[in-house]
C-alpha positions in Angstrom: 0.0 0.0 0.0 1.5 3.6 -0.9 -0.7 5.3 1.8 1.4 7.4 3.6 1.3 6.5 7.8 -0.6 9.0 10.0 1.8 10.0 13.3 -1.6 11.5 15.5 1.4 13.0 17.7 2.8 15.2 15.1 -0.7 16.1 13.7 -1.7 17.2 16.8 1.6 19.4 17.2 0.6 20.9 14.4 -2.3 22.4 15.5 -1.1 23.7 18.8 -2.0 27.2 19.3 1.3 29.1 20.6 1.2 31.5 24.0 -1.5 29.9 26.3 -0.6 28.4 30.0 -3.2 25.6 29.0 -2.1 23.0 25.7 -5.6 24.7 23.0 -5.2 23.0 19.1 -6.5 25.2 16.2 -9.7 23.1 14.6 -10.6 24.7 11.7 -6.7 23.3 10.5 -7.4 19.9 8.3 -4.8 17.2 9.6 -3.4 15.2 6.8 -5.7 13.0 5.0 -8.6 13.7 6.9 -11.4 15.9 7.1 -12.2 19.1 9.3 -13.1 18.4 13.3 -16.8 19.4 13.9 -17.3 22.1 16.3 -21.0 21.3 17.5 -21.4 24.7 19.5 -19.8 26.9 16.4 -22.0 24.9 14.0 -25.5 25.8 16.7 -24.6 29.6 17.0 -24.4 29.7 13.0 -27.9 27.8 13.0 -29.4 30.2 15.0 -32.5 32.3 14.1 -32.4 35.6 15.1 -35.3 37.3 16.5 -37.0 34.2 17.7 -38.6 34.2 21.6 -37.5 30.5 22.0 -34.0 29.0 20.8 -34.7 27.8 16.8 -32.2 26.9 14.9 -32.1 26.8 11.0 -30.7 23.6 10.2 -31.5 23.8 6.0 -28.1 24.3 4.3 -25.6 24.2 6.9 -22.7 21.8 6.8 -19.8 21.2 9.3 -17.5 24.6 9.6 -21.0 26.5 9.6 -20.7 27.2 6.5 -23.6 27.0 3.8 -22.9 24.9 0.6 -22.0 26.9 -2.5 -25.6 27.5 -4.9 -26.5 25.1 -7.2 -27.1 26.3 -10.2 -31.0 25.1 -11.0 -31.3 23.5 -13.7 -34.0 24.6 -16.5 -37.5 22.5 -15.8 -38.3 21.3 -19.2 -42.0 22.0 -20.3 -44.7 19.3 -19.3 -45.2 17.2 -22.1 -48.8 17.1 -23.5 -50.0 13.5 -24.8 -52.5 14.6 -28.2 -54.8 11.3 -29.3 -55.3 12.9 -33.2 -57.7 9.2 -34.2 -59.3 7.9 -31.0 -61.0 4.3 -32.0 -63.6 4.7 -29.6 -64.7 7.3 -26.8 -65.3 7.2 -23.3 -67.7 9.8 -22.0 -67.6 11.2 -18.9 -70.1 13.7 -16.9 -68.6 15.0 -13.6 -70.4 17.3 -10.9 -67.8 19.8 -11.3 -69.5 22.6 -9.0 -68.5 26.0 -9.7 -66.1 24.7 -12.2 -64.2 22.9 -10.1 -63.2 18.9 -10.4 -64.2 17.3 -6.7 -62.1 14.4 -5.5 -64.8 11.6 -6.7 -64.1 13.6 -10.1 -60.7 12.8 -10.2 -61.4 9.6 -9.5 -64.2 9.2 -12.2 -61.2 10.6 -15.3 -59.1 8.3 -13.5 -61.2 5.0 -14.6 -61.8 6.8 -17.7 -58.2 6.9 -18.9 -57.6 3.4 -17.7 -60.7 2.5 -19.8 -59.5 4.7 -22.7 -55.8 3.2 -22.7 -56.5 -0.1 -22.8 -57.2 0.0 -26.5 -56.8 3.7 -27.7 -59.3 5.8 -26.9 -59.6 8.7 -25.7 -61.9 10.7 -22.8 -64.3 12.8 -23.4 -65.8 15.2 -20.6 -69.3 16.5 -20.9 -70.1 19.1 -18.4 -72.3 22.0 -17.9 -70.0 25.1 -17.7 -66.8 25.6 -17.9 -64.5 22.7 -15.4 -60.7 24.0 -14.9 -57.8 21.2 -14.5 -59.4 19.1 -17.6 -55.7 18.2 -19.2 -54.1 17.1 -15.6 -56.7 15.2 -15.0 -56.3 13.0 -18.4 -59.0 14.5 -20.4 -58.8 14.6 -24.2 -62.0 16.1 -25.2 -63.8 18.6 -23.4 -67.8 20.1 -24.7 -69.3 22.7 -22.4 -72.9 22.4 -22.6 -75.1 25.5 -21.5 -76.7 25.1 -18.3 -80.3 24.9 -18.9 -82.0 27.6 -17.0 -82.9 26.8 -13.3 -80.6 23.9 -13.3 -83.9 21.5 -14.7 -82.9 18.3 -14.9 -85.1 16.8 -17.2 -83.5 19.6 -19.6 -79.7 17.9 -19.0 -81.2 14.3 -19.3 -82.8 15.5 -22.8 -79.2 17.1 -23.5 -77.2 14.2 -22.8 -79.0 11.6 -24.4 -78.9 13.7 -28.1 -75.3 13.6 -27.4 -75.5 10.0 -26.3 -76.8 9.2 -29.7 -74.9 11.4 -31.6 -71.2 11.0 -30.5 -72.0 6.9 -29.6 -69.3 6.2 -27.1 -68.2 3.3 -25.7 -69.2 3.7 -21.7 -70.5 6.9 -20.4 -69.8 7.8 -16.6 -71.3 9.2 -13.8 -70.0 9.6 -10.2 -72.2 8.1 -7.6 -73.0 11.3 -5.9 -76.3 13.1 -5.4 -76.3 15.0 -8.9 -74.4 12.5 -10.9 -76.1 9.6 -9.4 -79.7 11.0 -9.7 -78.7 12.2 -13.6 -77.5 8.5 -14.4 -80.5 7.4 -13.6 -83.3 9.7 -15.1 -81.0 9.0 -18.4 -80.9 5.2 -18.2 -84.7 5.7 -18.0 -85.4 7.9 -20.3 -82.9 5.7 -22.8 -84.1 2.3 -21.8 -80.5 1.3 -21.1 -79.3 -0.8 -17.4 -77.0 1.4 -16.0 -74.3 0.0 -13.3 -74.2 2.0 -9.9 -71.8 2.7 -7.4 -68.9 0.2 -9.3 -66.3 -0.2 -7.1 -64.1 -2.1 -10.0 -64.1 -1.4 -13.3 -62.3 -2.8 -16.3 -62.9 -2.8 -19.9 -64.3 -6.3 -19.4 -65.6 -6.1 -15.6 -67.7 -4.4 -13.2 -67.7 -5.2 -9.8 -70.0 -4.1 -7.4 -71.0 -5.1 -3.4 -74.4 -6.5 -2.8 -76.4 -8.1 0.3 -74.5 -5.9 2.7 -71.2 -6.4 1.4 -71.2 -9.7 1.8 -72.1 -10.5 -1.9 -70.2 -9.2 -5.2 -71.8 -9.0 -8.3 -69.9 -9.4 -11.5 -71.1 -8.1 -14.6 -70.0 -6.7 -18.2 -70.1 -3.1 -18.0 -73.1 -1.2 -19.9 -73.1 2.0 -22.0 -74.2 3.5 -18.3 -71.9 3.2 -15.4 -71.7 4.9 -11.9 -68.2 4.8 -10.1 -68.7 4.9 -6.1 -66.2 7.2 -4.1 -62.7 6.1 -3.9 -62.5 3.1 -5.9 -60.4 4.6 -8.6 -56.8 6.2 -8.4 -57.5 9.7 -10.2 -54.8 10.2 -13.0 -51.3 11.1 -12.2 -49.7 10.6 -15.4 -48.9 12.9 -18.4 -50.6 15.7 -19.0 -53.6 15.4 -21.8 -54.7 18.1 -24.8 -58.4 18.7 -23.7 -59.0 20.1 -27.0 -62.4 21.5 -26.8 -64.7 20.5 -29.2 -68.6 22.6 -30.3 -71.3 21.0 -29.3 -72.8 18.8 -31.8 -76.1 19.8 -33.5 -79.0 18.2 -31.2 -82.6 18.4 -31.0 -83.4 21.3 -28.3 -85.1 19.6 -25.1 -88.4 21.1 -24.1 -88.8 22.3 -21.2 -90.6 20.0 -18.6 -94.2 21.9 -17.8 -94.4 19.8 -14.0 -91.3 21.2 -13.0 -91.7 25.0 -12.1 -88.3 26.3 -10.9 -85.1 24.3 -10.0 -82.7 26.2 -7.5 -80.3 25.9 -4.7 -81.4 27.0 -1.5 -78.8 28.8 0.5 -78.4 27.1 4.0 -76.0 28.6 6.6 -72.5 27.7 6.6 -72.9 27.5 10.5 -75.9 25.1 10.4 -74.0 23.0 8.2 -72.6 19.3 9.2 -68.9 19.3 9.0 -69.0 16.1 6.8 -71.0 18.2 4.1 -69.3 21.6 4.8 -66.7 22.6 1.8 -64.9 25.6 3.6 -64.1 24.6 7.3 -62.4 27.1 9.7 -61.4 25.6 13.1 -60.0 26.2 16.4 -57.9 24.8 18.5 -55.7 25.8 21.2 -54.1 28.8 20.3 -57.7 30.5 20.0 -58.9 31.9 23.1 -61.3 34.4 22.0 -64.1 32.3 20.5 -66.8 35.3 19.9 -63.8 36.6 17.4 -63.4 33.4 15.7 -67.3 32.5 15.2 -67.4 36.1 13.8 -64.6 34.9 11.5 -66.0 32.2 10.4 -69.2 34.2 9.2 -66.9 36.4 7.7 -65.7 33.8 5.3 -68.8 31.8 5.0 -67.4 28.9 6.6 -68.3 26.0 8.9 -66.5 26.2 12.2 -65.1 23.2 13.6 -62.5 23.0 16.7 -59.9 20.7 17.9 -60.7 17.7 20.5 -58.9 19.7 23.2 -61.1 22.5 22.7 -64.5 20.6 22.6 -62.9 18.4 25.5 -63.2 22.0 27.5 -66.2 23.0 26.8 -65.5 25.9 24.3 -67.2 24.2 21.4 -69.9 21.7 21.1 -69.0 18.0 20.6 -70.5 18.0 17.0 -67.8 20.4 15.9 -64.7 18.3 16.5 -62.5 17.6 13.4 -60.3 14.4 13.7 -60.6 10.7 13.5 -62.7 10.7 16.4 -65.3 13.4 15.6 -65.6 14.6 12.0 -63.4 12.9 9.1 -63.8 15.4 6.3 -64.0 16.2 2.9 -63.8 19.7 2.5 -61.9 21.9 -0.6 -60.4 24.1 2.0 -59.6 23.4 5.5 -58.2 26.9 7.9 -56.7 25.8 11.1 -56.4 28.3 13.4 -53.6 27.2 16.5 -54.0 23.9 15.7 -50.6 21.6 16.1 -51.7 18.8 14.6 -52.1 15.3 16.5 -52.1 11.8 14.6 -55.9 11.9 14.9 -56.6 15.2 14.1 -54.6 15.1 10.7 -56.7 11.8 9.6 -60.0 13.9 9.9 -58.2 16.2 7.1 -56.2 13.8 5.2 -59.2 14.1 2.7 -58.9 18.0 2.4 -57.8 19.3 -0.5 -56.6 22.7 0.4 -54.8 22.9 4.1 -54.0 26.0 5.9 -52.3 26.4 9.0 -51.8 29.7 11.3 -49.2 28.4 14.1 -46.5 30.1 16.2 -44.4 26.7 15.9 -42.2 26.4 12.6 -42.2 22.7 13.4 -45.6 22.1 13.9 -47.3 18.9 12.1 -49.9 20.9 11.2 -48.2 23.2 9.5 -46.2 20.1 7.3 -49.3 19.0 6.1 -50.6 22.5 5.1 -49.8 23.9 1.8 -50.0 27.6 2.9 -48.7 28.7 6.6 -48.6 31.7 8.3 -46.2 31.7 11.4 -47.9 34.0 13.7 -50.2 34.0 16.9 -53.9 33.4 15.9 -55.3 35.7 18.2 -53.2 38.4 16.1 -54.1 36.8 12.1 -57.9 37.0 13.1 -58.4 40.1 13.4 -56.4 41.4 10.5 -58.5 38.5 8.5 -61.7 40.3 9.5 -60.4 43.7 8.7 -59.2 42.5 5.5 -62.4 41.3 4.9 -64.2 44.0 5.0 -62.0 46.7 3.3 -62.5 44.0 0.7 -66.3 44.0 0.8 -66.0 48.4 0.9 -64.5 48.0 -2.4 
């Protein structure tokens, strides 16, 4: 071996510092072959935030010698690449709730199925929806038509609608989600059609539907139909590449009269207080680091949300029992989730898992709340409120 021998005694010689009654040795001096000696207190003073109440210390970026790694240069993101089907052999149709424009989770799910249905022998998906939807392409749509909404929301009008396109595009499977809209529309087209339609699949293949029967204990196996509901999370939603969603006109179609026993069709507005949390899709809750309650009700009117708290809090009394968020109270499944001095215990973050927006307002940096949130604000909840409110209504002045 060429490797030259360490002497430890002449290394350490080396780093003697000269002048002192008491033997120091320099540290930030390399001995031969060997790396620099970690110097755990420098390395915590370097790490230290400044300005914090409590001791916090930054430990992104910093290396032995306290010193922070040179920059990396970033390299350039390519663009996403967009999959384009020019000659689908068949279609697969799909008709998603989509309120307000926006895909739900059981949405996902149902252009999931869709483009494991499509794939399997090159097709491609087609969504029909009422309205604009945003998201289309990630979601693995390659065909969009935005229908008008007929007025009042009438839906004998969409059945009519759906079943001119039914017969005039032909595709292979149309789906539904098996929700209150999309499971109510599946139907009133199957009947109006004269087609079986397959609810609340929990499997589906180009060749098999599976569905559960006699209280689960039962499964029944069928071909799919043209017709098929997809219950909630039985499907992966898509992942994958991103899809063209090339939007196609509407084509020409009968017009549907309008039904003369159905006078008016609208949504009655309900309170966001009066709400269940399992149904709510804005939730604002509470936990420890709220003490004034009266201020966060009145936020929660403010932004039209459902309140919710925190088991400590309804374990004290300060909320009722019907309001508490976590894998022992509420598990939900709203599109935005505010949690106000909430840190996050195992239970709490499995009633939100199913969220799909998470905010968190938290003094702690290291909370697991604030992990699983995709906005934080570090800052004392009693202090955010307020400004929320004000903010609010200067908003409203405008």
């Amino acid at each position: 071996m060429s490797r030259t021998r360490r002497d430890p005694r002449e290394e350490r010689e080396a780093r003697r510092l000269d002048g002192n009654a008491r033997p120091r040795w320099r540290l930030d001096t390399p001995p031969s072959s060997s790396r620099l000696r970690r110097d755990p207190r420098r390395e915590a003073e370097a790490a230290r935030v400044p300005g914090a109440a409590r001791l916090r210390l930054d430990r992104s970026g910093r290396v032995a010698g306290t010193l922070a790694p040179p920059p990396i240069a970033a390299e350039p993101i390519a663009a996403p690449t967009i999959r384009i089907i020019e000659a689908p052999a068949f279609l697969i149709a799909v008709v998603p709730d989509a309120p307000g424009g926006r895909l739900t989770p059981l949405d996902r799910q149902l252009l999931g199925a869709a483009r494991l249905l499509s794939d399997a022998g090159g097709g491609a998906v087609l969504v029909l929806s009422f309205g604009a939807v945003d998201g289309l392409g990630a979601a693995g749509v390659d065909r969009t038509v935005a229908l008008a909404a007929p007025p009042g929301g009438d839906p004998t009008m969409r059945t009519a609608e759906l079943a001119g396109l039914l017969a005039a595009l032909q595709p292979r499977h149309m789906l539904f989600p098996e929700s209150a809209t999309g499971g109510d529309l599946a139907r009133r087209l199957a009947a109006r059609i004269g087609e079986a339609l397959f609810a609340g699949a929990e499997s589906l293949t180009a060749r098999l539907a599976t569905r559960p029967a006699g209280n689960r204990h039962v499964e029944q196996r069928a071909a799919p139909p043209r017709l098929v509901t997809l219950a909630p999370d039985a499907q992966l939603p898509h992942t994958g590449t991103v899809h063209e969603a090339r939007r196609l006109e509407a084509p020409e179609i009968a017009p549907a009269p309008a039904h003369d026993a159905i006078l008016s069709v609208e949504d009655l507005p309900v309170a966001a207080d009066a709400l269940p949390l399992a149904e709510a899709d804005f939730v604002v809750s509470a936990g420890s680091g709220v003490t004034d309650f009266e201020l966060f009700r009145e936020l929660a009117r403010a932004l039209g949300a459902t309140p919710g708290a925190s088991r400590m809090v309804c374990d004290a009394g300060l909320m009722p029992r019907a309001a508490q968020v976590g894998a022992s109270g509420t598990v939900l499944e709203a599109a935005c989730y505010l949690a106000l001095g909430i840190s996050g215990a195992p239970q709490h973050l499995q009633g939100v898992a199913r969220c799909e927006h998470v905010v968190a307002v938290n003094t702690d940096l290291h909370a697991a709340m604030v992990e699983r949130a995709g906005l934080a604000i570090i800052a004392d909840a009693q202090q955010v409120m307020p400004a929320l409110i004000a903010a609010l209504k200067a908003e409203s002045q405008r």
